[in-house]
N, C-alpha and C positions, 0 to 999 in steps of 0.2 A: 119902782124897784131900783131902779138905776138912782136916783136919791138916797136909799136909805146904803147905799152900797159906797156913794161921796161923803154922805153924814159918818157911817163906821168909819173909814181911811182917815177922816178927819180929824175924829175924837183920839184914834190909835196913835195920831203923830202929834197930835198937843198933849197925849200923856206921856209918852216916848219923849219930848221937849220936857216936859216937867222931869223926869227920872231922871233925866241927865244934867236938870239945872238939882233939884235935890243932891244925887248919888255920885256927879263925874265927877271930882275933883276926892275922892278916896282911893286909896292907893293899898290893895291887896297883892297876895300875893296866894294860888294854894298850890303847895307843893306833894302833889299825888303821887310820884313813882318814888322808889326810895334814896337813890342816887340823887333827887332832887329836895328831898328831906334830909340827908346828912349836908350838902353844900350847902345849903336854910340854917342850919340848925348853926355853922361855923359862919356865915355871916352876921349871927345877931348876936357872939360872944368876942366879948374884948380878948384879944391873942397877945400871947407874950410867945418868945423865943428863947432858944435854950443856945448854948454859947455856939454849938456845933453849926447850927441851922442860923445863926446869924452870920456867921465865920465865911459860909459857904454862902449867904446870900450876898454878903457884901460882895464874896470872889465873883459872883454873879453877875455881879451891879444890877441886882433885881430891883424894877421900879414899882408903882402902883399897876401897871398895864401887865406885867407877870402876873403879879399877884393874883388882879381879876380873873386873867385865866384860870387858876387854880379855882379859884373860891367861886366863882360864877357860871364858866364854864365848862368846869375841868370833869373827867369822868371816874367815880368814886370804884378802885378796885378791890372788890367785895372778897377775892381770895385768897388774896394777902393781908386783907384788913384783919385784926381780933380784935371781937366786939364778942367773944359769950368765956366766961368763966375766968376774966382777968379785972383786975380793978380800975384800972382804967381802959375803955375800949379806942381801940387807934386805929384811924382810919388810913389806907394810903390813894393819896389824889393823884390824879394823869392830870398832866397841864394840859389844854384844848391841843396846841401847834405841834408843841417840842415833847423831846421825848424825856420829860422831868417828871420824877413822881415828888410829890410833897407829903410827910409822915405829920399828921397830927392825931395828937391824943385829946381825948375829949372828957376834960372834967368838969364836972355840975356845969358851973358859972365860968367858966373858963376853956379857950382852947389853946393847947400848947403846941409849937410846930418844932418839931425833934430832929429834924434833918431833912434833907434832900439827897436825891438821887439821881441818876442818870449823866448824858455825856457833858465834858467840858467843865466840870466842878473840880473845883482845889483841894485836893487829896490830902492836902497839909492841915486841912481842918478835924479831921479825926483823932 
């Protein structure tokens, strides 16, 4: 009994070894809730900026590490977002730390960032 119970352990972890020399080096991702389906869906389109939401990043000095915040782990606010009965649907982002929303609009192949908001932005850019 106690044999066939070393022989199973055995087999489980030289197949467990195999699936991970196969399958470990793929790189998924599945994004199930939908806050984490909209930040997905603007990480994998090329972004441009509109003069306003550059104006105000530069007054920023926004670098890659803001960014991230927003796009990676920012939290997507679904009630100010319009996303039903407009031609473009816009989403607005929470940065993880500060208290910055980010406005982007989401076309096909493309996402557009329109602005920002919150404290310590250059008023002079509107």
């Amino acid at each position: 009994m106690l044999r066939r119970f070393l022989l199973y352990f055995v087999g489980v972890a030289i197949g467990l070894i195999a699936v991970i020399f196969f399958f470990g080096d793929r790189s998924y991702r599945f994004p199930y809730m939908p806050n984490d389906r909209v930040l997905f869906h603007f990480q994998e389109h090329p972004m441009e900026w509109s003069e306003r939401a550059d104006c105000q990043w530069k007054g920023l000095q926004g670098d890659s590490v803001l960014l991230h915040g927003f796009l990676y782990e920012g939290d997507v606010d679904f009630g100010r977002s319009q996303v039903r009965k407009v031609e473009y649907r816009t989403y607005v982002v929470k940065h993880r730390d500060d208290d910055l929303w980010m406005i982007l609009e989401d076309r096909d192949t493309l996402a557009i960032v329109m602005g920002l908001e919150g404290k310590g932005l250059d008023e002079s850019c509107d």
